[in-house]
N, C-alpha and C positions, 0 to 999 in steps of 0.2 A: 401317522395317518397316511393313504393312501390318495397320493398327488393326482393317481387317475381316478379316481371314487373321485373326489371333490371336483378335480376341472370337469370331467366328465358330465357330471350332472348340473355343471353354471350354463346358464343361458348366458349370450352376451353383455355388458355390463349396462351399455341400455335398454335394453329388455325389462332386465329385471334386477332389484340391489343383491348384492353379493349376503350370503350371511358374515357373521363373525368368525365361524369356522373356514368356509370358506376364502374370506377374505386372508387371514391370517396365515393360510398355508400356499396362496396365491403368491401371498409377498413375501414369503419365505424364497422362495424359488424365483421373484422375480429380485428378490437381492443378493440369490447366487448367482446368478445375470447380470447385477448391475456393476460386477467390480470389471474392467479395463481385461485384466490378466485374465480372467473365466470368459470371458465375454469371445476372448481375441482365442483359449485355449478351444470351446466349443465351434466355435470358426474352422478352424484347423483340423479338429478332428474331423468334424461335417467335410469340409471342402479333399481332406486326403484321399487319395487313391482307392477305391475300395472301401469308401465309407466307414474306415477305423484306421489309428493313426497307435502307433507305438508308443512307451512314454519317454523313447530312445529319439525316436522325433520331433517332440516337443521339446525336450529341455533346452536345445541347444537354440531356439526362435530366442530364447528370453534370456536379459541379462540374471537371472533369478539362480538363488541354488535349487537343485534337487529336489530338499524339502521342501522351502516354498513353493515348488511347481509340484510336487504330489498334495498339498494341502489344498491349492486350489483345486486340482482332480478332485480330491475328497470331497468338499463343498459340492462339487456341481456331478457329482455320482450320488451325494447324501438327496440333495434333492430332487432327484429322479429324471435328469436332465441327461446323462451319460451311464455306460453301464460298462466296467471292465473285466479283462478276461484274464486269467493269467496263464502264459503261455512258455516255460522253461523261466527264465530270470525275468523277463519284459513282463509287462502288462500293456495290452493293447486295449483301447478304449473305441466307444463306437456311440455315437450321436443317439439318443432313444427320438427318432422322427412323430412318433404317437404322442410325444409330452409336448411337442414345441407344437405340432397342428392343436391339441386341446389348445394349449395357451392363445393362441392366434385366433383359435373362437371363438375364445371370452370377449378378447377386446373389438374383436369384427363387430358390427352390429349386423341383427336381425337382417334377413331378406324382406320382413314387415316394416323393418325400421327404413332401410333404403327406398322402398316401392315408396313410402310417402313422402320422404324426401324427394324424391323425382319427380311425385306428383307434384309440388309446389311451386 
């Protein structure tokens, strides 16, 4: 399924309820987020130089092997969180900013939701 098809078309979650589908590809993605080492790896890539980060640059932040640090890559490239390039031996990785601003609008509420909140 397509993470931007679904977020794409949620309204904020008090707005309106999520469906099944939706919800289910929501939490997908929000629990390639929720582990510590993806959470801390999307960070780093975001915050690097040039808004992509090597995987020559990561490995060495974490006590972790290799593998466990491309598995977590994988996770959070499977769900549509990061996107990488392969560039001679390296893979450079780079933040997808269009999937983290969907995400952020789901949980936002409505500017209808706010106005009557401040009406009160």
């Amino acid at each position: 399924m397509d993470l931007a098809a679904v977020v794409g078309c949620c309204s904020p979650l008090v707005a309106e309820p999520l469906t099944g589908e939706q919800s289910a590809e929501l939490a997908r993605v929000f629990k390639a987020m929720g582990d510590p080492v993806r959470l801390r790896l999307l960070s780093l890539i975001a915050s690097h130089a040039g808004g992509e980060a090597c995987v020559c640059d990561l490995t060495d932040v974490f006590d972790l092997t290799g593998p466990t640090i491309s598995h977590h890559l994988k996770v959070l490239r499977e769900a549509g969180l990061i996107s990488g390039e392969r560039r001679g031996t390296w893979i450079y990785y780079r933040v997808q900013p269009d999937v983290l601003r969907r995400l952020s609008a789901v949980l936002v509420p409505g500017e209808a939701t706010q106005n009557a909140a401040v009406a009160q």
